[in-house]
N, C-alpha and C positions, 0 to 999 in steps of 0.2 A: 939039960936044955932041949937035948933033943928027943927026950921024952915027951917033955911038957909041949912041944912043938906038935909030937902025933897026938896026942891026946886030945880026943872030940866028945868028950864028956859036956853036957851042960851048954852046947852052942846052942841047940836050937832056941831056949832060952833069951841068950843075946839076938839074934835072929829075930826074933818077934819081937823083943825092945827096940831094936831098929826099925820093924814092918808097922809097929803099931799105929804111926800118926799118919803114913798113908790106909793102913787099913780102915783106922777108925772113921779118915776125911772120905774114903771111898763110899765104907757105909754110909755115913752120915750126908752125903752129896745125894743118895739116895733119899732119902728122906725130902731131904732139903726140896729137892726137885721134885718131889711129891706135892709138898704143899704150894708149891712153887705152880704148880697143875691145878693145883685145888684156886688158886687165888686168880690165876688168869681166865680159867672158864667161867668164876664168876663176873670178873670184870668186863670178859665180852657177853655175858648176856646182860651185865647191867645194862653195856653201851646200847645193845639191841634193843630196850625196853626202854631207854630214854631216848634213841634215836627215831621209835616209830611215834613218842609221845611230841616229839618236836614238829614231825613229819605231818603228824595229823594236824595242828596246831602252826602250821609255817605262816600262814598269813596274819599272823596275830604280832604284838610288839616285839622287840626284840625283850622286855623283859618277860611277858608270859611263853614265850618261846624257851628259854634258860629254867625259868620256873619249872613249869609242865617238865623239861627233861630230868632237870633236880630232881622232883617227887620220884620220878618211876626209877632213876635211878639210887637212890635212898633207900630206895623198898628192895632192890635185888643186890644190894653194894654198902648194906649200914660203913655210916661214918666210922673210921680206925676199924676196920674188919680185920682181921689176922694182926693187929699193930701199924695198918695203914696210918699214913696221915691222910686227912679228908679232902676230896675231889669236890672241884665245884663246875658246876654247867653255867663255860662264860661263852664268852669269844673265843677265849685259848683253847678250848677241847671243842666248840661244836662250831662247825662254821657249814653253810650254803653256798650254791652258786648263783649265778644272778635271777635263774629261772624262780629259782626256791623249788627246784624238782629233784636235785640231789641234795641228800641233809647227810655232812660226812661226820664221827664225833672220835676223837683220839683221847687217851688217857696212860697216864704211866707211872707205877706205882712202887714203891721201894720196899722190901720185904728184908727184914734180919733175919741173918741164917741162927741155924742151932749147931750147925757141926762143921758147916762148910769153912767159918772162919778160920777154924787148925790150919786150913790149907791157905789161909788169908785172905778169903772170900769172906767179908763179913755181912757183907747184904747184898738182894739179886736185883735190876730195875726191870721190870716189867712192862709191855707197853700192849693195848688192845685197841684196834678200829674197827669202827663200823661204818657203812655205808648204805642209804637209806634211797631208792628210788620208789619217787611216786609215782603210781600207775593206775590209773583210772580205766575199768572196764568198763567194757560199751556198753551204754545206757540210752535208755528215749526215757525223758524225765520230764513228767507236767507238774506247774503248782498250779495247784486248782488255790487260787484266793481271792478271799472274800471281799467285796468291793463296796459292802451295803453303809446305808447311812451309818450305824453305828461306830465304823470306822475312819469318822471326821470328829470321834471325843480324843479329847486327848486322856491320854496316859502318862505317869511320871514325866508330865510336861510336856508330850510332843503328841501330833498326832497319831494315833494308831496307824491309819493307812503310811503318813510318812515313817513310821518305823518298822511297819514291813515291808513295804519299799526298799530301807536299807538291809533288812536280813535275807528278804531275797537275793539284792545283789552280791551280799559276805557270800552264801549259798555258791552261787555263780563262779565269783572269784576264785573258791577256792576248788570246785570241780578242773577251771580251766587254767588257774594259775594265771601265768602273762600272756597267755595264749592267747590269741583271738579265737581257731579252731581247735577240737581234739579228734584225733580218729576215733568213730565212732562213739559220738558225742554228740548227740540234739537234745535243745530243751523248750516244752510249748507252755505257754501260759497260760492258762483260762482265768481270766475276772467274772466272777459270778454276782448275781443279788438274788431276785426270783426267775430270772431268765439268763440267759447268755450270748452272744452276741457274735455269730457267725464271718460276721463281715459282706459287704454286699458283693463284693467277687466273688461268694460260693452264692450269690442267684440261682444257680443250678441246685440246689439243693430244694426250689419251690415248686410247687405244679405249675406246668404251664401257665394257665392262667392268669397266676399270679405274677411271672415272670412279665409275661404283655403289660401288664398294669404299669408295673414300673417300670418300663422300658419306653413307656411312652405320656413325656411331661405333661399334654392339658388334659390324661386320664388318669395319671397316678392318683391315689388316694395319698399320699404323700407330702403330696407337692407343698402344701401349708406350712409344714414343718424343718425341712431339712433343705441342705443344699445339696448341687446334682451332685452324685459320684461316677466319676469317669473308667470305663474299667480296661481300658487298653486292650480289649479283646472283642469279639464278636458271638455274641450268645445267639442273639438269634438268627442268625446265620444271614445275612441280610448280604452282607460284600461288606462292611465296616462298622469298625469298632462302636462299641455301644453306653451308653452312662443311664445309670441304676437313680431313677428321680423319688429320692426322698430318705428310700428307708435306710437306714443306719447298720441293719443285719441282724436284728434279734427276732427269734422266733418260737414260735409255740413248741411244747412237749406235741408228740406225735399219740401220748396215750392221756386217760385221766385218771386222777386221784385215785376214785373209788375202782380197786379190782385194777388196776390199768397194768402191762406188761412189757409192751416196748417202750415203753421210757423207760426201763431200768436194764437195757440190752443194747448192747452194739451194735444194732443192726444197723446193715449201710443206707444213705440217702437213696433215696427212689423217687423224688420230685415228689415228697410226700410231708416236707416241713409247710408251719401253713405260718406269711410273716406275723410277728408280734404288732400290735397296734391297740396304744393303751387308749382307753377311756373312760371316761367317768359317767356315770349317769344318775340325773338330777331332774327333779320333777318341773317340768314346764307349767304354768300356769296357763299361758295361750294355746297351747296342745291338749290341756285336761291329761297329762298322762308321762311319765316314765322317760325319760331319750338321754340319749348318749350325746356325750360332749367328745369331740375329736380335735379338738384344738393344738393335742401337742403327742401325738401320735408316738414318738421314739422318746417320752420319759421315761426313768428309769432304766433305759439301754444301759448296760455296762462298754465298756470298752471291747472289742472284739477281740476274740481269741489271737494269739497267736500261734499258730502252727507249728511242728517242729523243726525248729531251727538251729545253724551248725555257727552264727557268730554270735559274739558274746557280748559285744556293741550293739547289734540288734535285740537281741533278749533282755537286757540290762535298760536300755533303752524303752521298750513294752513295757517293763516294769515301771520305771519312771510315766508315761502317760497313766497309769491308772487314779480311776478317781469315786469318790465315796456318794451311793445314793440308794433307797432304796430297801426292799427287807429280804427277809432269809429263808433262801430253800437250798439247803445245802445239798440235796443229791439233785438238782437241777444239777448245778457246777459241776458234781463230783461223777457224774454219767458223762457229760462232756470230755471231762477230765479224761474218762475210758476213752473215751470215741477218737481221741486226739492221739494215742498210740495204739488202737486195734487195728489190727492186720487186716480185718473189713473194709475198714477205710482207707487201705493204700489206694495212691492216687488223687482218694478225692479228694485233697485239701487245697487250696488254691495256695500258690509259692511258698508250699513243703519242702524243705530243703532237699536238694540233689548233692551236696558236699559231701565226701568221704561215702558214700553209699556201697557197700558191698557190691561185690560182683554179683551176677544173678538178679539184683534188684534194679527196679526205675525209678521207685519211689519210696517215699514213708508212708505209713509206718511197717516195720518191718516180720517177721512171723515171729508167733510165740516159739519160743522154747530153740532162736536164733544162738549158735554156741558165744559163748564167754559175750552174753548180751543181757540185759537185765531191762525189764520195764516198769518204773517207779512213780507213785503217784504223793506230792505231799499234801495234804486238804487242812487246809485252816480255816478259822475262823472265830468270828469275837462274841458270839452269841447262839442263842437255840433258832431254831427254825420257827417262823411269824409270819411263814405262806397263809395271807386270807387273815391277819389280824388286824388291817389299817385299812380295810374296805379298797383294794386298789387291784389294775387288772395285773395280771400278770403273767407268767410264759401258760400255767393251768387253766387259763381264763376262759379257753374255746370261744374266741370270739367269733368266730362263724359258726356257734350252736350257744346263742344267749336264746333266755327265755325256757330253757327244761327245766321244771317241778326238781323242787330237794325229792333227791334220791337217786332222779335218773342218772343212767352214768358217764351222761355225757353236762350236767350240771354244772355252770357256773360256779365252782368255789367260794365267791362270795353272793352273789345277788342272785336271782331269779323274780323273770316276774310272771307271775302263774295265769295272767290274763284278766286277773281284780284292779289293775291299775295297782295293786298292794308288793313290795317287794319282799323277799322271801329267803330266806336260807339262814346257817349259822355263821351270824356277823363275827361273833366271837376270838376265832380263829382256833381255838381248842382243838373242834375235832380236826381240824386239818393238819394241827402241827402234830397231832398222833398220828395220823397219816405219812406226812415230809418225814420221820421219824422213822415209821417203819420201811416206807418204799428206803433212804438213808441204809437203813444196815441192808436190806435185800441188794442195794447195789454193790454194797461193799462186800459182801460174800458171791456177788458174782464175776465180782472184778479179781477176788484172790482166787476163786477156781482155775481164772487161767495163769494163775502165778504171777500176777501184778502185786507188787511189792508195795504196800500200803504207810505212809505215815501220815500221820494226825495230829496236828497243833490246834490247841484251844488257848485264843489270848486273852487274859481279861474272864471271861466265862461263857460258858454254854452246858453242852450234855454230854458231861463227861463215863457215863457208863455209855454212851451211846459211841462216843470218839474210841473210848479204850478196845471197845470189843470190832471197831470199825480196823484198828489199826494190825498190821501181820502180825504184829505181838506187842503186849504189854511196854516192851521196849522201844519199841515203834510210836508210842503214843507221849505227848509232849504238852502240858499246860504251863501258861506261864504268866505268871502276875504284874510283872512289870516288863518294859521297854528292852530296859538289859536280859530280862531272862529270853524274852522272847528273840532277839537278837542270837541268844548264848544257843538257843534250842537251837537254832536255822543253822549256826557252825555247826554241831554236834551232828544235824542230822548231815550236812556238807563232808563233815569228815570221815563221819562212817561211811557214803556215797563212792570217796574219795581209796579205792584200795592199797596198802601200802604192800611192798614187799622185801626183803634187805637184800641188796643186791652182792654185797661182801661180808 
């Protein structure tokens, strides 16, 4: 016995029978928690990819909000991945705060082991969040939109104008969330036709002259037409405040059709706008001759611009007064559009917002190339350009230089009378929408030279090679056949506007 006692023949043997079921659970724990790695990094980039799909998407119902996060996370998370059971985007994993500015998404997933169970671990729970902060970079953002007759047909049952009314406001909403303000955050609106509509408090914007006229009621040329606007301020420097008799605020291009240059440029006002004043002209039978009819001087005014502004009750508001008349020069609007955030123009805008204004500044608009600032134009519209196809004056019209011979280049767009009593030009409107067309892309390549960030919606129809190549990229450019799409398009472009980042 006391042999068998020293005798160590053969233990190591037992020894490893003993070591094995931790050995093997050791290894195997290795493993285990390998795939155990593999399955959680995928679960949090799924949450990541369904979290920024929600984020983009937060002001939409609460089922396209679960939707949208379902898909993306589908695509990075297939249903039963490693023997999962399948995750669903409800209430239970993705939930908001009341802003809808944090989107938080949780998920936790059971995984069977391969080796780990020896040790009586037979499966591991998993769990991954994310969290989603939206953050909007600073923006000066105009929609240039279209306000022409065209935009009182209706579409899939509602008016056009009323349905971009409402996709502007989505737009809006979702830039600002429940916010009234954002830092560094304004948005101007231009309503365009063939002219655009200044507002009669930039007066300042006319040559003298012109400013006297309407400054003083039994000389206004005006007066027939409109009622007074009071303007709380004193222009002509008199000792008190003064009211603008008649004009409404729309005004002529500063250049023409043929050859012309500063209308497709930034350049700041110089008291060198000349105002709009439509007429008709119809041959008199007791004159023997040609005259103009002045009867309603501010038809065709669109609504005046809004300036860049930091509420979103006032912008959303703007949006709501607009209203449909009138035909289409779409780089009329879409030059204004520029002028409404160039840096030429700081100051000149009459109650430009001072809100949240960087240090350094007094006014808007702000400089190009301003850090983590972006300046964005979206241009719509429901038709091709019909500057000069319905015989009517318009912002081209040079009403203080009627009567030049077709050619000259200071010509009436539509009429001329060459001194036969006979009137003259192309009624057509042909050659001039080749014109609105060309000056159209020359502004829009002048406007991305300085890094204005371009997008282009066509509703219904218009000049789609002419919008796509208008817009910063292919991507940038948006047509859309019905009411919902064009809605869908104004999110789409709000979301991408709208920068996300994950904050955990």
């Amino acid at each position: 016995m006391r042999g068998f006692a020293k005798d160590t023949s053969g233990v190591s043997a037992v020894i490893i029978a003993m070591a094995a079921i931790p050995i093997l659970g050791t290894i195997g724990m290795s493993v285990d928690l390998a795939r155990a790695y593999v399955l959680k990094s995928k679960l949090s980039t799924a949450l990541d990819a369904a979290g920024l799909a929600a984020g983009r998407n937060i002001f939409a119902s609460d089922a396209e909000i679960y939707a949208d996060a379902q898909k993306y996370f589908d695509a990075n998370f297939p249903s039963g991945y490693m023997g999962t059971s399948p995750i669903t985007m409800d209430a239970s994993t993705v939930s908001w705060d009341a802003t809808r500015e944090r989107v938080t998404l949780s998920a936790d997933v059971d995984m069977d082991t391969s080796f780990m169970n020896v040790l009586g671990f037979s499966s591991l729970t998993l769990g991954a969040t994310t969290e989603i902060n939206r953050e909007n970079r600073g923006m000066e953002l105009v929609l240039v939109l279209d306000n022409t007759g065209s935009m009182d047909y209706y579409t899939s049952g509602t008016k056009r104008l009323e349905t971009l009314k409402q996709a502007s406001k989505n737009l809006v909403d979702i830039l600002y969330g429940t916010d009234e303000t954002k830092d560094k955050l304004w948005v101007s609106v231009v309503p365009y036709t063939t002219q655009v509509n200044v507002g009669p408090h930039n007066i300042g914007f006319l040559p003298q002259a012109d400013r006297n006229n309407l400054l003083t009621n039994a000389g206004s040329i005006f007066t027939s037409d409109s009622t007074n606007t009071s303007l709380g301020f004193d222009v002509d420097l008199n000792g008190s405040n003064d009211t603008v008799y008649g004009w409404e605020g729309c005004v002529e291009m500063r250049d023409h059709l043929m050859g012309g240059t500063q209308d497709l440029s930034d350049d700041p006002p110089n008291e060198d706008f000349i105002p709009y004043f439509y007429t008709t002209t119809s041959w008199s039978s007791s004159q023997g001759k040609y005259v103009q009819n002045t009867s309603n001087p501010n038809r065709y005014c669109p609504p005046p611009i809004l300036p860049l502004t930091a509420e979103k009750t006032t912008i959303k508001d703007h949006i709501d007064d607009m209203e449909a008349s009138g035909a289409t020069a779409v780089q009329v609007g879409l030059v204004w559009g520029w002028r409404a955030i160039s840096p030429r123009w700081n100051g000149a805008w009459y109650n430009s917002s001072t809100v949240n204004i960087p240090s350094g500044y007094t006014g808007l608009p702000l400089n190009y190339g301003e850090d983590f600032m972006d300046k964005v134009v979206v241009l719509m519209t429901d038709g091709e350009n019909t500057l000069g196809t319905y015989g009517i004056y318009h912002a081209y019209g040079r009403q203080k230089q009627l009567g030049k011979p077709t050619g000259h280049p200071d010509h009436n767009p539509l009429y001329a009378d060459d001194g036969s009593g006979t009137l003259t030009g192309d009624n057509s409107g042909s050659t001039y929408k080749t014109m609105d067309d060309t000056k159209t892309a020359a502004a829009c390549e002048n406007m991305k030279a300085q890094g204005v960030i371009i997008y282009t919606v066509i509703f219904v129809s218009g000049n789609e090679n002419l919008f796509r190549n208008c817009a910063t990229s292919p991507k940038h450019y948006f047509k859309a056949a019905t009411a919902t799409a064009l809605i869908n398009d104004f999110n789409t472009i709000g979301e991408e506007l709208s920068n996300l980042r994950i904050s955990k």
